[in-house]
C-alpha positions as CSV (number, residue, x, y, z in Angstrom):
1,X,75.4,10.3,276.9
2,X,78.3,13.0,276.8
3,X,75.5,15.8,278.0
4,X,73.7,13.5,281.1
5,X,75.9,15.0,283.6
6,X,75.4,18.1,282.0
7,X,71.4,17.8,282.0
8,X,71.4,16.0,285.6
9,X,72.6,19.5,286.9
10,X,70.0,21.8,285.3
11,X,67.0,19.8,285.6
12,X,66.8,20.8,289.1
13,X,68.0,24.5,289.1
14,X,66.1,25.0,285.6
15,X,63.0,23.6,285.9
16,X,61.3,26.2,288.2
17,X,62.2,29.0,285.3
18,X,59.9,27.0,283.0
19,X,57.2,27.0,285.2
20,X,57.6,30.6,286.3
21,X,57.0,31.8,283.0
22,X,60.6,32.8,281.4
23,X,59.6,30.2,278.0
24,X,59.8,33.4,276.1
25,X,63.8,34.5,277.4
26,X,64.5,30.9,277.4
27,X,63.4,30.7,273.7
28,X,65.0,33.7,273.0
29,X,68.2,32.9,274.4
30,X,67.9,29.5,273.4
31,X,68.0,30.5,269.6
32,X,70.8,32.8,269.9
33,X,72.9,30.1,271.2
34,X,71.9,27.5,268.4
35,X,72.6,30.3,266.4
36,X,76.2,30.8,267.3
37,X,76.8,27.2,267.4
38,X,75.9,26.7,264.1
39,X,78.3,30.1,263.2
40,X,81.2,28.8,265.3
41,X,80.9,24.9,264.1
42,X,79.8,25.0,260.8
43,X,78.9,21.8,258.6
44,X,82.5,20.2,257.4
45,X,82.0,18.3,254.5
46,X,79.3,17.8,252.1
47,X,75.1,16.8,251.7
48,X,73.8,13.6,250.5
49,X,70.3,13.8,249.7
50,X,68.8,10.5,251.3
51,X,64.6,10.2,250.1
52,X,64.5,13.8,250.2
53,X,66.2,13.8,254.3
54,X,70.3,15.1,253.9
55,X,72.9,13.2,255.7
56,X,76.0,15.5,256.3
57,X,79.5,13.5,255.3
58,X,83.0,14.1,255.8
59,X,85.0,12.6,253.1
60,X,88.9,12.7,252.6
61,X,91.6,10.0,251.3
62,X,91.8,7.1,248.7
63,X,91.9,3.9,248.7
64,X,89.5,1.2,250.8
65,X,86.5,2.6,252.2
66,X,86.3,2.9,256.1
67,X,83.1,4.5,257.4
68,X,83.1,6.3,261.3
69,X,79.7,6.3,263.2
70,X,80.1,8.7,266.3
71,X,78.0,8.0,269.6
72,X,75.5,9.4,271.7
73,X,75.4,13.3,271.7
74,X,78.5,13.7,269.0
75,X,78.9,14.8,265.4
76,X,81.4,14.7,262.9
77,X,83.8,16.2,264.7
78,X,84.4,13.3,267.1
79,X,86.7,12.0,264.5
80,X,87.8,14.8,262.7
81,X,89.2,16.3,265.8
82,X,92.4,13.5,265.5
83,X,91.8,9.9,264.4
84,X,90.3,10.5,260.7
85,X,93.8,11.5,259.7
86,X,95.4,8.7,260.9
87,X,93.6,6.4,258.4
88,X,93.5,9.1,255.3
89,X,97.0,8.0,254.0
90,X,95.6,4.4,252.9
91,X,91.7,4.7,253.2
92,X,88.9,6.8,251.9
93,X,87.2,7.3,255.0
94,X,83.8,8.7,255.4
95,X,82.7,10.0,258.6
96,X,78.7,10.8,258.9
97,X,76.8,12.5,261.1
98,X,74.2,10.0,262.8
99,X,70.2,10.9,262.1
100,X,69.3,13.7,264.3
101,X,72.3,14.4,265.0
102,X,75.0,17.1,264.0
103,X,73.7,18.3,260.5
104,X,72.0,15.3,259.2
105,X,68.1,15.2,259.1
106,X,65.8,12.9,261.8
107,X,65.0,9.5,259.3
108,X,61.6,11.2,258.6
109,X,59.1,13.3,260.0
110,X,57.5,10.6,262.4
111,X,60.2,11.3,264.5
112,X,60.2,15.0,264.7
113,X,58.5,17.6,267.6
114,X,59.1,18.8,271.0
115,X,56.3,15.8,272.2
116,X,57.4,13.3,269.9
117,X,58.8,10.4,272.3
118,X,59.7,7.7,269.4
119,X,63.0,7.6,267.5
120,X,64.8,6.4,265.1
121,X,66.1,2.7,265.8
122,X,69.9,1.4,265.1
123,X,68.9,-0.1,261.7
124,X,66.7,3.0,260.9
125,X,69.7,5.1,261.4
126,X,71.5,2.4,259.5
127,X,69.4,1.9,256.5
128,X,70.1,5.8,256.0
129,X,73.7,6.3,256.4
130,X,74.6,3.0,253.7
131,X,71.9,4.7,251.3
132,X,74.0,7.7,251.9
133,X,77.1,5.3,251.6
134,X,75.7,4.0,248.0
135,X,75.6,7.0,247.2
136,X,78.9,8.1,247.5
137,X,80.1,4.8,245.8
138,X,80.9,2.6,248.8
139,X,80.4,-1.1,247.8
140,X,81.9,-2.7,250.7
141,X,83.7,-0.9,253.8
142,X,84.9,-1.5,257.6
143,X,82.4,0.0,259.6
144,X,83.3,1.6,262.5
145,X,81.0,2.6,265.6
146,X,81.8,4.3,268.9
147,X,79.3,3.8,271.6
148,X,76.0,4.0,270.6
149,X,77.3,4.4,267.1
150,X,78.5,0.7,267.8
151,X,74.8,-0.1,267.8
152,X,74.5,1.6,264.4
153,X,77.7,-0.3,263.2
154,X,76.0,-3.9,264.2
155,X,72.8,-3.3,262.9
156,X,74.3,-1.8,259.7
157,X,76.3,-5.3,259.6
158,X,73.2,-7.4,260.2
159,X,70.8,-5.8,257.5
160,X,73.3,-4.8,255.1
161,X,75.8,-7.8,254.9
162,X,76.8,-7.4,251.8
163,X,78.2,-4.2,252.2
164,X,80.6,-4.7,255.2
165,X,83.6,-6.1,255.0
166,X,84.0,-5.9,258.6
167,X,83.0,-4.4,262.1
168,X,85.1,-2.4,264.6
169,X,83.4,-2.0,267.5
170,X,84.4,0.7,269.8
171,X,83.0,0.7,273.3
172,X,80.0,0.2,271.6
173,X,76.5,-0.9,272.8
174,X,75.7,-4.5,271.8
175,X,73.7,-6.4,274.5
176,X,70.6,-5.4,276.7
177,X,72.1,-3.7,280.0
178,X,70.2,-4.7,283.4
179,X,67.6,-2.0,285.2
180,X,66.4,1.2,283.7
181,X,68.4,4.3,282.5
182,X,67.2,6.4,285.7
183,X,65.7,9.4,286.2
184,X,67.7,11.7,283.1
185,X,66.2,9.4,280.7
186,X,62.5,9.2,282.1
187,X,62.2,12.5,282.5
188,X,63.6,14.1,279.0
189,X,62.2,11.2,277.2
190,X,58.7,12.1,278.1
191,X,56.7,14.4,276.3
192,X,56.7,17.3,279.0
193,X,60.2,16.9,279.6
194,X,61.5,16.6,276.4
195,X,59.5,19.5,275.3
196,X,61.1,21.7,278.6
197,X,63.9,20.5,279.3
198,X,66.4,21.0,276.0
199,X,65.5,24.4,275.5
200,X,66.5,25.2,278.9
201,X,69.6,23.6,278.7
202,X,70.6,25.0,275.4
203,X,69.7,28.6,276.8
204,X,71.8,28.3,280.4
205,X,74.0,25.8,280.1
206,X,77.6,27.5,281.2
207,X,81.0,26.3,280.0
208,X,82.2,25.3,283.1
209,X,78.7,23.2,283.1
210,X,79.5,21.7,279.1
211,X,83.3,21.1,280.2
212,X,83.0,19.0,283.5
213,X,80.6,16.9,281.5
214,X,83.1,16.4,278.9
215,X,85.4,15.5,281.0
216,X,83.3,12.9,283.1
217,X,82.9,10.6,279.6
218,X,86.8,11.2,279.1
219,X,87.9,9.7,283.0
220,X,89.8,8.6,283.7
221,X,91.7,9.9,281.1
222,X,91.9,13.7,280.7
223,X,90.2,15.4,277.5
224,X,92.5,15.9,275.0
225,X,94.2,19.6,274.4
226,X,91.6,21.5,271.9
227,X,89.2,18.8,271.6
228,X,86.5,21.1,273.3
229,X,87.4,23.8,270.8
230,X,87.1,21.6,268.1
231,X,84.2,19.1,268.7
232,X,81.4,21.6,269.0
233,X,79.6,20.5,272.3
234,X,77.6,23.7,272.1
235,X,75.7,21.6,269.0
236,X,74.9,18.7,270.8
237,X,72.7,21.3,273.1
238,X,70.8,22.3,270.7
239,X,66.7,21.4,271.1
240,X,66.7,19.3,268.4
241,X,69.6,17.8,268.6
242,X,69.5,16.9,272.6
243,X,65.9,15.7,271.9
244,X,67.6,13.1,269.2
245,X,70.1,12.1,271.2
246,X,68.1,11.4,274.0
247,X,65.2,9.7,273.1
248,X,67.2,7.4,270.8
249,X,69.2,6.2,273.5
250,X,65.5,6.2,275.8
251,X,64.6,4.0,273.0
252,X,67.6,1.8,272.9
253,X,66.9,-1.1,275.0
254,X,64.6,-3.2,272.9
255,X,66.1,-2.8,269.6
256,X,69.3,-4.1,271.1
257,X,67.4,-7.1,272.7
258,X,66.4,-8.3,269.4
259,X,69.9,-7.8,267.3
260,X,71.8,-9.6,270.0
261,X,69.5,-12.8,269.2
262,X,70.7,-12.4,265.9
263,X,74.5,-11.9,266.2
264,X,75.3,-16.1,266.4
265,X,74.0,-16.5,263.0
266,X,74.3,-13.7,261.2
267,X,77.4,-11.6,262.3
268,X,79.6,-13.7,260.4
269,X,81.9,-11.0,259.3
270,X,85.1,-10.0,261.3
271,X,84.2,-8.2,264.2
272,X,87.0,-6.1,265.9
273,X,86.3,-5.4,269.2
274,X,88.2,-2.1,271.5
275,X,86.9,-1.4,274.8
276,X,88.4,0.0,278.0
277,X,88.2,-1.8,281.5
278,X,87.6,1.5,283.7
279,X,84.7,2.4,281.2
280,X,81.7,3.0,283.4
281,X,79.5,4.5,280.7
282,X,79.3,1.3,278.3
283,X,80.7,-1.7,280.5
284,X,83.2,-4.4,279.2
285,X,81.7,-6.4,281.2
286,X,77.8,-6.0,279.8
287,X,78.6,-4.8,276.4
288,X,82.2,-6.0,274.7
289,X,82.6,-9.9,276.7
290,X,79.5,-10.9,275.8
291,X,79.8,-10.0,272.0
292,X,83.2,-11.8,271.9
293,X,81.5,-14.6,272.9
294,X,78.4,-14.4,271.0
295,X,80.3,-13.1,267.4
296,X,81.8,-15.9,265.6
297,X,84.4,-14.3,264.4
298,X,85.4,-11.7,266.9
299,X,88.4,-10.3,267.9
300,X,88.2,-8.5,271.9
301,X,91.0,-6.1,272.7
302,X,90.7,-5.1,276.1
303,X,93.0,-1.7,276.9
304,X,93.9,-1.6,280.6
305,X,92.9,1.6,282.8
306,X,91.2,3.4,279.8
307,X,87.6,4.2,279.5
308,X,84.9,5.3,277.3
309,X,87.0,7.1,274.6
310,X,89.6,3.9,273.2
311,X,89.9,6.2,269.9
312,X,91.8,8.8,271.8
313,X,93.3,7.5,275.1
314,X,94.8,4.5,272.5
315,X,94.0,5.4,269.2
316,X,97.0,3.2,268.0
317,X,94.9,0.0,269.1
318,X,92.3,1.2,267.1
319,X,93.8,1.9,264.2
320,X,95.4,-1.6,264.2
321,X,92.1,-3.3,264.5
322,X,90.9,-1.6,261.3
323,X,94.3,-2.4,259.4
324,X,93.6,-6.2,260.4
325,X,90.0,-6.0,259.6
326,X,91.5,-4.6,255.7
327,X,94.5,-7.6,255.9
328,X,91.8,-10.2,256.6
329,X,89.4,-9.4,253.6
330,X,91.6,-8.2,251.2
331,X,91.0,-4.8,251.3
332,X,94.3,-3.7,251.0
């Protein structure tokens, strides 16, 4: 979601280089940039070897185990940038890089190529990260998910009870949203487009281009001093990962239908719940108020005026919900 505004923009003035035979500059350019993103915003923390697929974790502090799940389009970073520190002094928190995303591998080859229009679903990505989780000890943690990552963080919850001591759910995506995704999604999650597209937009995209869209998931707040310096946005361009990151969220729709039949019976854990009322990417009103209501133990913290980024315009409120989450079950 953080590149769509960034996409919207260059399908138009793009597209005609494609078809007037620049695929060789564009590839050429392309690489050079994924190439200097990858220079400039290295991996951060360490491998897990997952079935042979790596997962790339950031690991630091002691204590209970909180795990971060970023949303559409991110990485790592996303949390690094601030809010990871705030928990380090009384949690081991682990921050992962979702499937396709960042540095960690697609679930498996089924979902890989240009023309591959399937992806991996929230409890695919799920499955991965707590197998990555076991490995790194984690018996039972607060799960955290931002945005889509709230998907991620739900479905981890549903299929994985045993190992979640808790949700917090941050603007995340819980319950089937009415119409279509529009034209950005049908487009790049087609074969042709998804195949065309990315490379053109890892290639051309300008700064000016990467910042505006930035800002647009940050309003109404603005975007915090460095974070573009810090949360690589040049990675999220790259083919592979914008192919990902698109097509999951293309795929989305039905997964979600089906977990949110299950969240009356099954979601039994605490659920914190953080979501902004002038959020216009994941709405309060589609999203957070009807998994209040639906979650039998769920707590909804509604922060006035902020929108689709509560971890940074409030990360205080946040951080709270996890501490409560920790109080409740005894973590600490």
């Amino acid at each position: 979601m953080q590149v769509r505004q960034l996409a919207l923009k260059l399908i138009a003035t793009l597209s005609v280089a494609a078809i007037a035979g620049c695929a060789v500059i564009t590839d050429r350019q392309s690489s050079s940039r994924v190439t200097e993103a990858e220079r400039e915003f290295p991996p951060e923390g360490q491998f897990i070897d997952v079935g042979g697929r790596q997962v790339h974790a950031v690991v630091e502090g002691a204590g209970p185990d909180v795990i971060l799940i970023h949303g559409a389009g991110g990485n790592t970073r996303e949390f690094t940038f601030s809010f990871m520190d705030r928990l380090t002094d009384r949690y081991r928190v682990i921050v992962f890089d979702r499937p396709g995303l960042g540095y960690t591998d697609r679930v498996s080859d089924a979902y890989e190529g240009a023309f591959n229009t399937d992806a991996e679903s929230p409890a695919e990505q799920a499955a991965m990260l707590h197998a990555a989780a076991e490995t790194l000890g984690v018996e039972k943690a607060i799960v955290l998910g931002h945005s889509y990552g709230g998907a991620v963080a739900l479905a981890w919850a549903l299929n994985h009870p045993d190992s979640v001591a808790g949700v917090v759910d941050v603007a995340g995506v819980s319950h089937p949203w009415p119409g279509d995704l529009g034209a950005y999604y049908t487009v790049n999650g087609s074969a042709i487009g998804g195949a065309v597209i990315p490379p053109l937009i890892s290639a051309f995209a300008s700064d000016k281009q990467i910042e505006d869209a930035v800002s647009g998931i940050f309003a109404p707040q603005p975007v915090p001093e460095g974070y573009i310096d810090h949360i690589g946005a040049t990675l999220t361009i790259r083919p592979a990962n914008f192919r990902a990151n698109t097509r999951q969220v293309n795929t989305l729709r039905a997964h979600i239908v089906d977990m949110a039949a299950r969240y009356p019976d099954e979601l039994t854990m605490p659920v914190e719940i953080i979501h902004g009322d002038a959020d216009t990417t994941v709405p309060l009103s589609i999203h957070s108020i009807p998994l209040s209501e639906r979650a039998p133990n769920a707590n909804l913290t509604v922060l006035q005026g902020v929108g689709h980024m509560p971890h940074h315009a409030n990360p205080q409120a946040v951080e709270d919900a996890i501490d409560r989450i920790a109080a409740q079950t005894g973590l600490r």
